[in-house]
NUMITOR-899351 format. One record per residue (C-alpha): residue number from 0; x, y, z. Coordinates in steps of 0.5 Angstrom, whole numbers, plus 500, padded with zeros to 3 digits. Example, Ala and Ser with C-alpha at 12.3 -4.5 7.8 and 13.67 -1.06 7.14 Angstrom:
ATOM  num    x    y    z
ATOM    0  525  491  516
ATOM    1  527  498  514
This chain:
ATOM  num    x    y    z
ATOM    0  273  707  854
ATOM    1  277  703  851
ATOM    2  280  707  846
ATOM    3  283  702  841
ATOM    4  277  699  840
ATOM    5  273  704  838
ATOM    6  277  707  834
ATOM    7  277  700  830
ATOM    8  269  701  830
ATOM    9  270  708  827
ATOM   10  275  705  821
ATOM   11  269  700  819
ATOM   12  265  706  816
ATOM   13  269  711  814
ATOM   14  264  714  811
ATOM   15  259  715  817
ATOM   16  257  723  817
ATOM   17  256  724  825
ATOM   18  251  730  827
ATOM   19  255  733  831
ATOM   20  263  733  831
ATOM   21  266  737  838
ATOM   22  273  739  837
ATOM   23  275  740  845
ATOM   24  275  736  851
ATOM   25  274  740  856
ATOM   26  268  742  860
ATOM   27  265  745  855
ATOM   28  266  740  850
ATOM   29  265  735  854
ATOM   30  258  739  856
ATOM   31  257  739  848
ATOM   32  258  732  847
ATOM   33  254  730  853
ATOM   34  247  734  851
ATOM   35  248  733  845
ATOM   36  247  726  845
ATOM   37  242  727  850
ATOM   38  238  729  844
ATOM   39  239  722  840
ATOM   40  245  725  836
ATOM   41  250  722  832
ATOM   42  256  725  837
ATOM   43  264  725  836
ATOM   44  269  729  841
ATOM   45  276  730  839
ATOM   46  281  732  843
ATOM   47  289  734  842
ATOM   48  291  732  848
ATOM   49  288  728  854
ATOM   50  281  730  857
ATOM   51  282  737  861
ATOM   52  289  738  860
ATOM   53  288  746  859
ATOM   54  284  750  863
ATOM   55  278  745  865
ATOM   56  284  742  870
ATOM   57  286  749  874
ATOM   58  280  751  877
ATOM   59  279  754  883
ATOM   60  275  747  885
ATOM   61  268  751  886
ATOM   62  261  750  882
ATOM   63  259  756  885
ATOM   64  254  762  883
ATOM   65  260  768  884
ATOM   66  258  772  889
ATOM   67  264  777  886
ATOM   68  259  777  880
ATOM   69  253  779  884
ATOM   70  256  784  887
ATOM   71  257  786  880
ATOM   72  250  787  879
ATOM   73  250  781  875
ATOM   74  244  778  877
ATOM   75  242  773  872
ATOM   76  249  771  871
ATOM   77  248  769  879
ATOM   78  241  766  878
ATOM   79  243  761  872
ATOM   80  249  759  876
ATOM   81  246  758  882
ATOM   82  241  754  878
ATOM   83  246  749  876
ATOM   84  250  748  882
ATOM   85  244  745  884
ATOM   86  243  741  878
ATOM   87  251  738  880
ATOM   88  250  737  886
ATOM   89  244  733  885
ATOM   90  247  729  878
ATOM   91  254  728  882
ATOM   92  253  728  889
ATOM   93  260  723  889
ATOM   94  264  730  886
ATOM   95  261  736  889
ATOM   96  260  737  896
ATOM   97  256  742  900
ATOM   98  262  747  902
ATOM   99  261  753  908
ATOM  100  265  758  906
ATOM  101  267  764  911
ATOM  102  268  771  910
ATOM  103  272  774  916
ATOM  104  270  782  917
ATOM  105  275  786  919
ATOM  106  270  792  920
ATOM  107  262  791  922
ATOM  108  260  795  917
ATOM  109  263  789  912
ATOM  110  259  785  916
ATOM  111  253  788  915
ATOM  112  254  789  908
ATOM  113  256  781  907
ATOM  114  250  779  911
ATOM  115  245  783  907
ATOM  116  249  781  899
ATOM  117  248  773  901
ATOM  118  241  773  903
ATOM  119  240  775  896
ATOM  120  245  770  893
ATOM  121  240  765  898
ATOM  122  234  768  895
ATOM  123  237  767  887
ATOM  124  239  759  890
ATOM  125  232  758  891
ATOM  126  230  750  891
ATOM  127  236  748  890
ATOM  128  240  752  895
ATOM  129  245  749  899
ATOM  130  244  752  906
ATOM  131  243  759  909
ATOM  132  248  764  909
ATOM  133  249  768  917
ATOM  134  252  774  920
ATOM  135  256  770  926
ATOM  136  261  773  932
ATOM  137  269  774  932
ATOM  138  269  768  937
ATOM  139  264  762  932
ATOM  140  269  765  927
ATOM  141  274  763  930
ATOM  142  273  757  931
ATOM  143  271  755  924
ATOM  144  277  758  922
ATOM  145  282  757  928
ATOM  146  287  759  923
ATOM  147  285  766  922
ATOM  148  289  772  924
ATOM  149  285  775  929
ATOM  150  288  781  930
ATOM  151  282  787  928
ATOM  152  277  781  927
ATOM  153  270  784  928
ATOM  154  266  776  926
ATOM  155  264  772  920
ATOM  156  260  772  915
ATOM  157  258  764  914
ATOM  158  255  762  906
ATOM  159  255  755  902
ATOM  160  257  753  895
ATOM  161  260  748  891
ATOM  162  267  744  892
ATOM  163  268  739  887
ATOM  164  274  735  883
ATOM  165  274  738  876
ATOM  166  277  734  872
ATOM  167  275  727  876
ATOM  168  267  730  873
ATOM  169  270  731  867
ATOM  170  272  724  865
ATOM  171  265  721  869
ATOM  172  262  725  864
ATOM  173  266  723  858
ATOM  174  264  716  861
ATOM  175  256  718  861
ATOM  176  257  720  853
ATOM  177  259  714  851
ATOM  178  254  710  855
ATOM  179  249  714  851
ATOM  180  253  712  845
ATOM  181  257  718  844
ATOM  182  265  716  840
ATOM  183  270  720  845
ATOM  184  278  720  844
ATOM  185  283  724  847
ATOM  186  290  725  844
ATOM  187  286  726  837
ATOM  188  288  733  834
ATOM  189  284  737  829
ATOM  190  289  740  823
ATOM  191  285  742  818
ATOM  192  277  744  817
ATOM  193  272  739  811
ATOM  194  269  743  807
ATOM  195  264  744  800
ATOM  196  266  750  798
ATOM  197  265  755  803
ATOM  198  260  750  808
ATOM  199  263  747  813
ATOM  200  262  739  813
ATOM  201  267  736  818
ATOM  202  274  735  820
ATOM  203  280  733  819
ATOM  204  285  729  825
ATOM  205  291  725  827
ATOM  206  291  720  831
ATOM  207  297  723  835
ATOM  208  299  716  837
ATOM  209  299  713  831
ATOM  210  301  718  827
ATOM  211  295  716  822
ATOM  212  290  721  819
ATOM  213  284  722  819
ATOM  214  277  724  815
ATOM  215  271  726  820
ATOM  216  264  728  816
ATOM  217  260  732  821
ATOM  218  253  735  819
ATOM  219  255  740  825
ATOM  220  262  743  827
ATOM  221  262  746  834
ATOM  222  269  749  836
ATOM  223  269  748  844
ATOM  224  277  749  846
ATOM  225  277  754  850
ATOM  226  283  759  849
ATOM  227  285  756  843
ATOM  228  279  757  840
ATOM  229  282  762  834
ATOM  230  286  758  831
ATOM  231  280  754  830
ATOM  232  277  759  827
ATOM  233  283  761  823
ATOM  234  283  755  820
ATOM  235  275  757  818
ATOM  236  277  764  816
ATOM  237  285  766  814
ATOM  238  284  773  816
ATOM  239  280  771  822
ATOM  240  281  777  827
ATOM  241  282  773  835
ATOM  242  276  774  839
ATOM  243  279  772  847
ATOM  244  283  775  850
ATOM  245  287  769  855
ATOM  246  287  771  863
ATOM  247  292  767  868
ATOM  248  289  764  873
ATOM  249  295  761  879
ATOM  250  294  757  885
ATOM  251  299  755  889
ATOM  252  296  748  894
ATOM  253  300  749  902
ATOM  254  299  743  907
ATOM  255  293  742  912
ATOM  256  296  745  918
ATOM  257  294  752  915
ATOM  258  287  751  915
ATOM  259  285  745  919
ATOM  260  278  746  920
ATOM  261  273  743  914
ATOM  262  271  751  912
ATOM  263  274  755  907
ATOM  264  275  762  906
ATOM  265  273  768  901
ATOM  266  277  774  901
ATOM  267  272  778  897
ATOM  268  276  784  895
ATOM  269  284  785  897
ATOM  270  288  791  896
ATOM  271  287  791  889
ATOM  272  281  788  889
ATOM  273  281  782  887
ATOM  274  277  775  891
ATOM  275  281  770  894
ATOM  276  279  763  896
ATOM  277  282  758  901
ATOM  278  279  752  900
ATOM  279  280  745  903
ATOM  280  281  739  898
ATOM  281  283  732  898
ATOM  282  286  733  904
ATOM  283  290  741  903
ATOM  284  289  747  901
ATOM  285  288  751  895
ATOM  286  289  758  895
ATOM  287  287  763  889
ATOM  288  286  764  884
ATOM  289  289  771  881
ATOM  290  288  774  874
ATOM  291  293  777  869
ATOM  292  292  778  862
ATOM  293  296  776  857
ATOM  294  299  775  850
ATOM  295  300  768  849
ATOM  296  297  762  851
ATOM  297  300  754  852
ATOM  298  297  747  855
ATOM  299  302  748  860
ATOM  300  303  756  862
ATOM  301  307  758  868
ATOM  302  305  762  874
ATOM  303  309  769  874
ATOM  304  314  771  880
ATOM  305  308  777  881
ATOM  306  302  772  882
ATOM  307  306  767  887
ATOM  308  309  773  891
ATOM  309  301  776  891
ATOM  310  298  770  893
ATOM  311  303  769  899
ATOM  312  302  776  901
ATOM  313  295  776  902
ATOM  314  295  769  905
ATOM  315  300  772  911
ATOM  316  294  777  912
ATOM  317  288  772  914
ATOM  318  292  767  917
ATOM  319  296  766  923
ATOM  320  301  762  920
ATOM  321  304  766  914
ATOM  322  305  761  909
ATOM  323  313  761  905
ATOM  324  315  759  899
ATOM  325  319  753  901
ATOM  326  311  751  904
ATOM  327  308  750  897
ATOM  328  307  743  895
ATOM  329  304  745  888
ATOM  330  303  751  884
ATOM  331  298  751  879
ATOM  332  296  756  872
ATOM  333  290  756  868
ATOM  334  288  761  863
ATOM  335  281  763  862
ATOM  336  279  764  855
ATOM  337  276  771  857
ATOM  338  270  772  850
ATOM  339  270  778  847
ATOM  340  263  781  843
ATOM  341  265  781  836
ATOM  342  263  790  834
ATOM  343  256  789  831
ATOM  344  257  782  827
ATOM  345  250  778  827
ATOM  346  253  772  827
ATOM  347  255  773  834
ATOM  348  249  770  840
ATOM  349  251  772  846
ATOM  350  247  767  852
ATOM  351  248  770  858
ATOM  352  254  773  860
ATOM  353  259  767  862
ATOM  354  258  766  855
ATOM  355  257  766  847
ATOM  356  256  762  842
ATOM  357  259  765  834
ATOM  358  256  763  828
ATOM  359  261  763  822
ATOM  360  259  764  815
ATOM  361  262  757  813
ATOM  362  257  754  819
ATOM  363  263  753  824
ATOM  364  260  753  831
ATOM  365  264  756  837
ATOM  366  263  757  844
ATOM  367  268  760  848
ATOM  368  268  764  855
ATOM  369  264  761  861
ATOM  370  266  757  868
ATOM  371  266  750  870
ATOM  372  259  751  874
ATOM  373  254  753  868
ATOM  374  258  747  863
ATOM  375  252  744  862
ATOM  376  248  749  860
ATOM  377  253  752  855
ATOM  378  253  745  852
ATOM  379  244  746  852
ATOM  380  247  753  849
ATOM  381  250  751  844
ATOM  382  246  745  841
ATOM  383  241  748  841
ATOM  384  243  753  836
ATOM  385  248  747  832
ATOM  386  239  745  831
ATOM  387  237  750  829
ATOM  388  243  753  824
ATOM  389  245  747  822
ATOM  390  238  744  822
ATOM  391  239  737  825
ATOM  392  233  733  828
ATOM  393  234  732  835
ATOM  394  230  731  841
ATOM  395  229  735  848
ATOM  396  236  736  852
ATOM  397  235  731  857
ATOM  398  242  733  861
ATOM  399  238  737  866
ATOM  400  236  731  870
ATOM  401  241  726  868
ATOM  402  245  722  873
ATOM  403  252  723  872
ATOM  404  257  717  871
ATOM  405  259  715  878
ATOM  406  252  717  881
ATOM  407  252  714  888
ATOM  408  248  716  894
ATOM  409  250  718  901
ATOM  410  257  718  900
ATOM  411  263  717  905
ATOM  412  268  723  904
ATOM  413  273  720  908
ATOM  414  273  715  903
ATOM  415  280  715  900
ATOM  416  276  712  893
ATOM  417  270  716  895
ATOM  418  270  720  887
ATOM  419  269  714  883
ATOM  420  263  714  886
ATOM  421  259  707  884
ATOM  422  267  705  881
ATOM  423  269  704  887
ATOM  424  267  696  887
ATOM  425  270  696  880
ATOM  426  277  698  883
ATOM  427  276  693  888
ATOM  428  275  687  885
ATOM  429  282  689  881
ATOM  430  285  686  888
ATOM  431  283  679  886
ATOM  432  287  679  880
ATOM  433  293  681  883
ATOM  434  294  683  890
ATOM  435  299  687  889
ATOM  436  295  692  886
ATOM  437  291  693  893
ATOM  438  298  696  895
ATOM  439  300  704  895
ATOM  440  304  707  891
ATOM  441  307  712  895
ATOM  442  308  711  902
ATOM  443  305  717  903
ATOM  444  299  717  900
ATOM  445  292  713  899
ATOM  446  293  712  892
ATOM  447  293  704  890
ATOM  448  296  700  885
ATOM  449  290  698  883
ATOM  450  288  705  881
ATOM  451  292  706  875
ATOM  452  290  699  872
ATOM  453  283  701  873
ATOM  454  285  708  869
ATOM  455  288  704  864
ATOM  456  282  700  862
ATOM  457  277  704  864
ATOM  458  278  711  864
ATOM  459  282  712  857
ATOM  460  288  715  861
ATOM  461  295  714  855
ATOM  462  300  717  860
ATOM  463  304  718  867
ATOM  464  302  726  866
ATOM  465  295  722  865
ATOM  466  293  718  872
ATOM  467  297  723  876
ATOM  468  295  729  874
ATOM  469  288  728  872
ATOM  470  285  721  874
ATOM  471  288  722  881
ATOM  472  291  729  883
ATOM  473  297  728  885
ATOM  474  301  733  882
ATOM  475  297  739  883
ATOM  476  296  736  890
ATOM  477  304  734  892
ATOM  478  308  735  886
ATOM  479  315  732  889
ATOM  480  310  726  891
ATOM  481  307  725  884
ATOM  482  315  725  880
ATOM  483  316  719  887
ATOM  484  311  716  884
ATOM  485  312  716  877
ATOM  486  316  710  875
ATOM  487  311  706  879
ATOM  488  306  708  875
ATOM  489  310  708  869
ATOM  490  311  700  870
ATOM  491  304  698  872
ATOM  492  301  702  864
ATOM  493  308  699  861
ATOM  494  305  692  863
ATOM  495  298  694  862
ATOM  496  299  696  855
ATOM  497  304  692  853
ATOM  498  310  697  852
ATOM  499  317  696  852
ATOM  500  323  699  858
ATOM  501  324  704  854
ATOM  502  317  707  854
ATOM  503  317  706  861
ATOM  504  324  710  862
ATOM  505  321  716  857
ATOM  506  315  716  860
ATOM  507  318  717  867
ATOM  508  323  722  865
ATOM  509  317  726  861
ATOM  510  313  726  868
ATOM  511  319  729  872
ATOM  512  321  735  868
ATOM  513  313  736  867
ATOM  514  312  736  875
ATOM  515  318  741  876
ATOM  516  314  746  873
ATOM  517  309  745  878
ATOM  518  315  747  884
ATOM  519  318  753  886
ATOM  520  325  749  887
ATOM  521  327  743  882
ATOM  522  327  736  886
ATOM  523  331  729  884
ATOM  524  329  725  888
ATOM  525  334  720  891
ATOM  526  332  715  889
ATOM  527  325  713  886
ATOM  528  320  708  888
């Protein structure tokens, strides 16, 4: 993933027309790109800002069927979910683990009802289930659940899902395309559309490092940016009418001490009938998520006074220990791009219910909607009908039984470096060249030194914001440790890229005022590592 020399390759055949031009680094266009070149196709990926900076960073940290969508009645939705939880688990097993989660009932006839409802979510699972789901008494919930609030509590339900690192997949994915031969650059941003009269026939991009522009020819369009999918498409179609209609997602991450046991907990329906997870990841707890539409959307959205209160609230119903403001280490926003049918238009194919897939008249390809868990498949999705519109000659999808980048049986999760999977060695053998990277940056934490050298090199992180956010997850984790290590970090990458103080000092001061958005009360710290 070296950026620059593959932007150097590109420049020697500006007249290269690829088969498919992906606009959007996310899991979705990352699915793209990753099916795409499965099928031996000419494969870009382009990305405005750093490889799941929006939406695919801020999940709930689920591969998940949804047993809130069963309860719904949709089944096929579940079905195929469930289906590519366990193709996940199976290509990434160094990133998704097999997680217990435990409906406390509160009443019998909710024990029974959820007993019932899972063995249907075990059936829909199939082969590739995780484990059986079961009643279990007030005592074993307990015991799961030390924490749980045990006033009232009649028992359990047990079931298994997915937990996983979503954006630590979504660079190992990006990796696996450019292994099979796809070109991937983040921080290119698509300001204008190429075409031959009214036919689609590529895009125009700047390098928002160097400011240069750019003109990519592509056989194939395909607009996978999430909640920014319409202005995409505005620039295809002017008077373009908007198709999403953006939901906020808040989570807000507490200490392990409010729930030290290795099971999660799922809150099926709250006094307004939401869902409500508590999930044990990299050590803390990530309690969400909430749903609230709105008007406008933005890489960086902020959570709302309402979403923090209601989240807080509903914790201190579940849990013995009512969690406070001042117990948030990190509180964290992500806007789901909700696909709205377009009347009775032809030109829009609607998938399955996660997702759709639009055809404009000019060619442009857009998918929007959709979850982390059915990434894959929405990648398959899509370039099947990029071929058969646009009428490229591709082989089969091979993503089904791809391992993804990374791959390494019987993983230790334990392991502080236990995501990088087979990477592991690599981070390691950095040791040799300097010592000092075997040492941590936070006193804290397990993070190395080594770390970020290794995400400079080999994982085409640009930024501070880009390593501890998503190439490690300290600021969603811990934001006041993550602005404590912001100008270690910022030193190792000014080496690294042979950058003067004074980016250094920029990068630093960027990070600080970015991590205070992810606290309820602004820190400076004393003094900075």
């Amino acid at each position: 993933m070296n950026r620059a020399e593959k932007i150097t390759k590109i420049e020697k055949n500006p007249e290269k027309v690829w088969d498919v031009i992906i606009i959007g680094g996310g899991a979705t266009g990352l699915g793209v790109a990753l099916d795409a070149v499965s099928r031996g196709l000419n494969t870009l990926l382009v990305e405005q800002s750093d490889f799941t900076k929006g939406t695919s960073s801020r999940s709930t940290k689920l591969v998940h069927g949804g047993v809130r969508y069963l309860a719904q009645g949709n089944i096929d939705l579940v079905r195929e979910a469930l289906r590519e939880r366990g193709l996940l688990q199976k290509n990434a097993p160094h990133l998704v683990q097999n997680e217990v989660f435990v409906i406390p009932n509160y009443t019998r006839f909710n024990k029974l009802f959820y007993t019932v409802g899972l063995k249907m979510y075990d059936l829909l699972s199939g082969k590739l289930s995780l484990g059986k789901s079961k009643g279990i008494s007030k005592k074993q919930t307990i015991s799961r659940i030390p924490t749980i609030n045990q006033k009232g509590l009649k028992g359990g339900v047990v079931y298994h899902d997915g937990q996983f690192d979503d954006s630590r997949l979504a660079i190992n994915v990006a990796q696996t395309a450019i292994e099979q031969g796809a070109d991937v650059f983040n921080y290119f941003e698509v300001n204008g559309l190429l075409k031959n009269g009214e036919e689609i026939t590529g895009v125009k991009a700047i390098d928002k490092e160097s400011g240069k522009e750019y003109n990519f020819k592509g056989k194939a369009v395909i607009n996978a940016t999430g909640v920014f999918v319409d202005e995409i498409m505005e620039m295809d179609q002017p008077d373009h009418k908007k198709t999403i209609r953006p939901s906020q997602g808040v989570h807000l991450v507490l200490d392990k001490e409010f729930m030290p046991g290795k099971d999660a907990i799922m809150i099926p329906k709250t006094d307004d009938g939401r869902v409500l997870f508590a999930v044990p990841w990299h050590d803390k707890v990530v309690v969400g998520t909430t749903d609230t539409p709105l008007d406008e959307h933005s890489l960086e959205p902020t959570a709302l006074e309402e979403e923090i209160e209601f989240i807080l609230t509903t914790a201190k119903k579940y849990l013995s220990k009512a969690p406070t403001r001042k117990d948030v280490k990190s509180v964290f926003a992500g806007l789901r791009p909700l696909a709205a049918p377009k009347g009775d238009s032809d030109k829009t194919k609607e998938i399955s219910r996660s997702h759709k897939i639009i055809v404009s008249e000019s060619g442009l390809i857009t998918i929007t909607g959709g979850k982390w868990t059915t990434f894959r498949k929405m990648g398959e999705d899509t370039v099947d009908k990029a071929v058969k519109v646009r009428q490229l000659k591709g082989n089969e999808s091979r993503t089904e039984e791809m391992q993804i980048h990374g791959y390494v049986e019987n993983v230790d999760f334990r392991d502080p470096l236990y995501f990088y999977g087979s990477d592991k060695a690599g981070i390691e053998s950095l040791f040799e060249e300097n010592p000092d990277w075997s040492k941590p940056i936070h006193e804290n934490y397990p993070y190395l030194k080594a770390q970020v050298i290794w995400a400079v090199r080999h994982e085409m992180a640009r930024t501070v914001e880009d390593f501890l956010a998503r190439r490690v997850r300290v600021l969603f984790l811990d934001a006041r440790a993550a602005i404590e290590m912001a100008e270690t970090v910022a030193g190792l990458m000014q080496r690294e890229f042979g950058k003067d103080d004074s980016w250094a000092k920029e990068q630093t001061e960027s990070f600080i005022e970015l991590a205070n958005r992810y606290l309820l009360e602004e820190y400076k710290p004393a003094q900075t590592i």
